[in-house]
C-alpha positions as CSV (number, residue, x, y, z in Angstrom):
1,X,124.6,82.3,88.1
2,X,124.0,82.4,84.2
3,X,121.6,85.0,82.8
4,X,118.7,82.1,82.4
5,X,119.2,81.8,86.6
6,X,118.9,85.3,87.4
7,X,116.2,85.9,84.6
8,X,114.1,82.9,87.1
9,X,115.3,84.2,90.3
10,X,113.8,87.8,89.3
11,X,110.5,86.3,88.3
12,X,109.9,84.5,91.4
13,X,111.4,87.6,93.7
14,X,109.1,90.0,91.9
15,X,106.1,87.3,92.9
16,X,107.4,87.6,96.2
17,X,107.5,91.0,96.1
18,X,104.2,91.6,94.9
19,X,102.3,89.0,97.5
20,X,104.2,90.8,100.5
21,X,103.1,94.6,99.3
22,X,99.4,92.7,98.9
23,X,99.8,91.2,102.5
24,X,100.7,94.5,103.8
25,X,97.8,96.7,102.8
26,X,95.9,93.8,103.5
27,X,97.1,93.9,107.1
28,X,97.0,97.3,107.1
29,X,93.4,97.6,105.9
30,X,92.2,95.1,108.4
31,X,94.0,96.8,111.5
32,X,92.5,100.5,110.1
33,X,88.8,99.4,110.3
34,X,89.2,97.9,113.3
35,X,90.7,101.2,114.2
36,X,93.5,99.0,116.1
37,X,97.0,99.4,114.5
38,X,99.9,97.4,115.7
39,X,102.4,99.6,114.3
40,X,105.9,96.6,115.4
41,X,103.4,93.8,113.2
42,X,103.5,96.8,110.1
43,X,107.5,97.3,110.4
44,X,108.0,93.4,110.5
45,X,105.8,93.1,107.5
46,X,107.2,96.4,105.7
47,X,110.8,94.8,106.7
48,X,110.2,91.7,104.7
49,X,108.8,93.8,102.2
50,X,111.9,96.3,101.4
51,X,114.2,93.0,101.5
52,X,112.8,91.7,98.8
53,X,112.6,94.9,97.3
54,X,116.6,95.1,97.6
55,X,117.0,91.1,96.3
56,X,114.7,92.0,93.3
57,X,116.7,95.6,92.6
58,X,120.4,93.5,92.6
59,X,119.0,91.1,90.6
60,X,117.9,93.5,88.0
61,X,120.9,95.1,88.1
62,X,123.1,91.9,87.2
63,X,120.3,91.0,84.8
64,X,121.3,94.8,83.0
65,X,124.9,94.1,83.4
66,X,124.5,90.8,81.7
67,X,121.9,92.2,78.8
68,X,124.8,95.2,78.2
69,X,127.7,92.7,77.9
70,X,129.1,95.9,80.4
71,X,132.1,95.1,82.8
72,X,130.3,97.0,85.8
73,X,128.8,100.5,86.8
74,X,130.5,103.8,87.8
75,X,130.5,104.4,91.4
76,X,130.1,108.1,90.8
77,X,126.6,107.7,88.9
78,X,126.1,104.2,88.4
79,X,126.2,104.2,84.5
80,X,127.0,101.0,82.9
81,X,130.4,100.9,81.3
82,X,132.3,98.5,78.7
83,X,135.3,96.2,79.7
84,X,138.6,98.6,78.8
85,X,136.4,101.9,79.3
86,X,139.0,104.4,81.6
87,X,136.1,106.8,81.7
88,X,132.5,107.2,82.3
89,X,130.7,108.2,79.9
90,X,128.0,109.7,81.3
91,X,129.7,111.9,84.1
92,X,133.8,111.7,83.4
93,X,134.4,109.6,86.2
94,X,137.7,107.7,86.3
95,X,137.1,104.1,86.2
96,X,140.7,102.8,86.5
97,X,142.1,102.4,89.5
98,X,145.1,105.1,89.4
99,X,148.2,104.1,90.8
100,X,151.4,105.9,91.4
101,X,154.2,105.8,88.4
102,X,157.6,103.6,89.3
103,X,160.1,106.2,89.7
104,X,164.0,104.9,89.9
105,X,166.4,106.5,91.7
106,X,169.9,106.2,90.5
107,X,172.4,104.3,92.8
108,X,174.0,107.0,95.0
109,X,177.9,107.2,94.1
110,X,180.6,106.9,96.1
């Protein structure tokens, strides 16, 4: 997906968002003065809710990624970091994936 994609995708998820967090006080409004609450109808609705929630919050974060020019985050604190960075600069973390040094045994003689 290129940057104009996600930049469309977050707009209509954040619509989305915002119409499902409407319908559920809505809902919930409506069930309280009727003093009848249906509480699996609320955990459906919030459900929906925090999916969209999610979509819109991986979205953003590729849409930060992209606006950064950064190669990824830090799994330790999620900073962004640059393409070539071995460090984190915000908490030290290594970024490179460490592997073991080639050692080379000398053929045994005789």
């Amino acid at each position: 997906m290129n940057t104009s994609q996600l930049r469309e995708r977050r707009n209509r998820l954040a619509e989305e968002f915002a119409e499902l967090q409407w319908d559920l006080g809505g809902m919930a409004y409506e069930m309280a003065i009727r003093d009848h609450f249906r509480l699996d109808v609320i955990v459906r609705a919030a459900a929906r809710v925090q999916e969209a929630d999610a979509e819109l919050a991986e979205v953003e974060r590729l849409l930060r990624l992209e606006d950064a020019a950064a190669a990824g985050t830090c799994p330790n604190c999620g900073s962004l970091h640059s393409r070539g960075a071995v460090f984190c600069w915000q908490c030290g973390e290594g970024l490179m994936e460490v592997r073991p040094a080639a050692v080379s045994v000398p053929p045994s003689e005789g």
